[in-house]
C-alpha atoms as a printed R data frame, in Angstrom:
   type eleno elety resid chain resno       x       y      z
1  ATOM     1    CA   UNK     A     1  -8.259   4.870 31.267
2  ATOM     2    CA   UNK     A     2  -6.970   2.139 29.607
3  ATOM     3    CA   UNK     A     3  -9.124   0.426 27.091
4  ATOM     4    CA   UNK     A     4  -9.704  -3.319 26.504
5  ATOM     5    CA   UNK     A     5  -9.910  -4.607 22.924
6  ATOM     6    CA   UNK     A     6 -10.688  -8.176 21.895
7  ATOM     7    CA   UNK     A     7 -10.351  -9.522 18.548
8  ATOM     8    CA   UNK     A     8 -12.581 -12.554 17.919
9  ATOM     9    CA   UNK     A     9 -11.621 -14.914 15.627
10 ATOM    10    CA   UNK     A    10 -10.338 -18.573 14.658
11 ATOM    11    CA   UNK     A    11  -6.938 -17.270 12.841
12 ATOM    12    CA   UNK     A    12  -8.121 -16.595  9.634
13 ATOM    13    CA   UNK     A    13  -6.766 -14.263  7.068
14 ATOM    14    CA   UNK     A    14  -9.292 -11.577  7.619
15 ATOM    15    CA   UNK     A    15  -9.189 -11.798 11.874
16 ATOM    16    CA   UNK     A    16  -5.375 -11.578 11.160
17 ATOM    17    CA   UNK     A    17  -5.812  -8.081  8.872
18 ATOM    18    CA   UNK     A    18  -7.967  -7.111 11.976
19 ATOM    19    CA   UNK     A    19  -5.790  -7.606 14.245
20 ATOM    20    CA   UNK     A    20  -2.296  -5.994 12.210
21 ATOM    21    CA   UNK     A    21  -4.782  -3.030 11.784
22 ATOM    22    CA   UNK     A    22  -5.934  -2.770 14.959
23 ATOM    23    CA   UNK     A    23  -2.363  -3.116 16.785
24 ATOM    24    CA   UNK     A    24  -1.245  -0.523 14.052
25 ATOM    25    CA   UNK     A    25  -3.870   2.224 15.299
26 ATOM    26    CA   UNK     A    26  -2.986   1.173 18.866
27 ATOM    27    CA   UNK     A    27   0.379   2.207 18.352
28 ATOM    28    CA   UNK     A    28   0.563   4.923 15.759
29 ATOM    29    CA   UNK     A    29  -1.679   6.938 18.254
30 ATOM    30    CA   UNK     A    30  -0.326   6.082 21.481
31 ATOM    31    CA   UNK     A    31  -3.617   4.943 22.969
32 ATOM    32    CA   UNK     A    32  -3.393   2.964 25.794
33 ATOM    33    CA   UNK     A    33  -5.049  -0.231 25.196
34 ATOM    34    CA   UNK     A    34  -5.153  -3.791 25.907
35 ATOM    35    CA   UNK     A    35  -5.108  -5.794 23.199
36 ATOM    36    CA   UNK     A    36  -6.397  -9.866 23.643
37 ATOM    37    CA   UNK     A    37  -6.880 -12.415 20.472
38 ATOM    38    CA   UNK     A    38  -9.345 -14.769 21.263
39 ATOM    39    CA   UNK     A    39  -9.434 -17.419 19.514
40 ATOM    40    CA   UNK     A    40 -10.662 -20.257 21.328
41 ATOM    41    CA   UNK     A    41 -14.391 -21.377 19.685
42 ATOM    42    CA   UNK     A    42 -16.529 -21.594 23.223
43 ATOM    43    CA   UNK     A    43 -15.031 -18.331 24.045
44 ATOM    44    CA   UNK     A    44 -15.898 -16.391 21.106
45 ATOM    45    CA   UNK     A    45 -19.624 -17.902 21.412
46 ATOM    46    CA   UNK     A    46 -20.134 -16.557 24.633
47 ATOM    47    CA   UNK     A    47 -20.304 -13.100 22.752
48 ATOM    48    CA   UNK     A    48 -23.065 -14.534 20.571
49 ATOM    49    CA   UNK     A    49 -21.190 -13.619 17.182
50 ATOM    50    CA   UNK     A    50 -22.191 -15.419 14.322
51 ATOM    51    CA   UNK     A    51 -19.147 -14.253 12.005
52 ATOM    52    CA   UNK     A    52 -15.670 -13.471 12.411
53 ATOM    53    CA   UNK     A    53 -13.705 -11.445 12.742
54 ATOM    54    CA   UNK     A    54 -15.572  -9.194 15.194
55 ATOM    55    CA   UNK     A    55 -14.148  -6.306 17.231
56 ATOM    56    CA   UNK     A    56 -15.179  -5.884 21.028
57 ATOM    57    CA   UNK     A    57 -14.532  -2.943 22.379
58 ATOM    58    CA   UNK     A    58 -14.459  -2.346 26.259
59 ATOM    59    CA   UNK     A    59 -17.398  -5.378 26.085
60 ATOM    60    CA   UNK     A    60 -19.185  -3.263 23.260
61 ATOM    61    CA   UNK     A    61 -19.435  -5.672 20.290
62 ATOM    62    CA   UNK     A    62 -18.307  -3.179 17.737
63 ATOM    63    CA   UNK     A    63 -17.444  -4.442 14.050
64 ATOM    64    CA   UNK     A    64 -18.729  -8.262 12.498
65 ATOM    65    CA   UNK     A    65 -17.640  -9.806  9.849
66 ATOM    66    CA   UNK     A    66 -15.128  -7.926  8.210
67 ATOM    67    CA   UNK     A    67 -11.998  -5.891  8.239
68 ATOM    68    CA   UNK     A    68 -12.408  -1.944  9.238
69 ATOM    69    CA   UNK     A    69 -10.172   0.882  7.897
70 ATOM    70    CA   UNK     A    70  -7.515   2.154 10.098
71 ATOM    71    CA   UNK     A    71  -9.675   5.233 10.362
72 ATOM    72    CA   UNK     A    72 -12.741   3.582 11.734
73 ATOM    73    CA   UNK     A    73 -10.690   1.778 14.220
74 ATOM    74    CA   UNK     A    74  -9.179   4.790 15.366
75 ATOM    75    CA   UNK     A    75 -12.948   6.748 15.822
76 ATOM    76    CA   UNK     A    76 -14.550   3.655 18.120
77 ATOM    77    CA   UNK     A    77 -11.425   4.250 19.968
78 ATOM    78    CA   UNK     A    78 -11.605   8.080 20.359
């Protein structure tokens, strides 16, 4: 089943280390996944997140406010 990840953020440095380490799990594990940056302000509110970037997982609000490892990524994925 293929997963849905969102990355929610305004384009900063840190949502754009989240996202290069997220797309690099993604891939290096050949896990099928949806990937979406969203970026637009109202739309990130509607998750009620305070600080960015934040990791949303299948809906699941996962990670806030900073950059995971590679190897967390790839556990809330498994």
């Amino acid at each position: 089943m293929s997963k849905v990840i969102k990355i929610l953020g305004t384009g900063c440095p840190k949502c754009q280390s989240m996202t290069a380490v997220v797309k690099q799990v993604v891939s290096e594990n050949h896990i099928d996944a949806t990937i979406k940056k969203v970026e637009d302000i109202m739309e990130i509110m509607t998750f009620n997140i305070m600080t960015t970037p934040a990791l949303v997982i299948d809906d699941v609000e996962t990670i806030k406010g900073r950059v995971p490892s590679k190897q967390e990524v790839l556990e809330l994925l498994n």
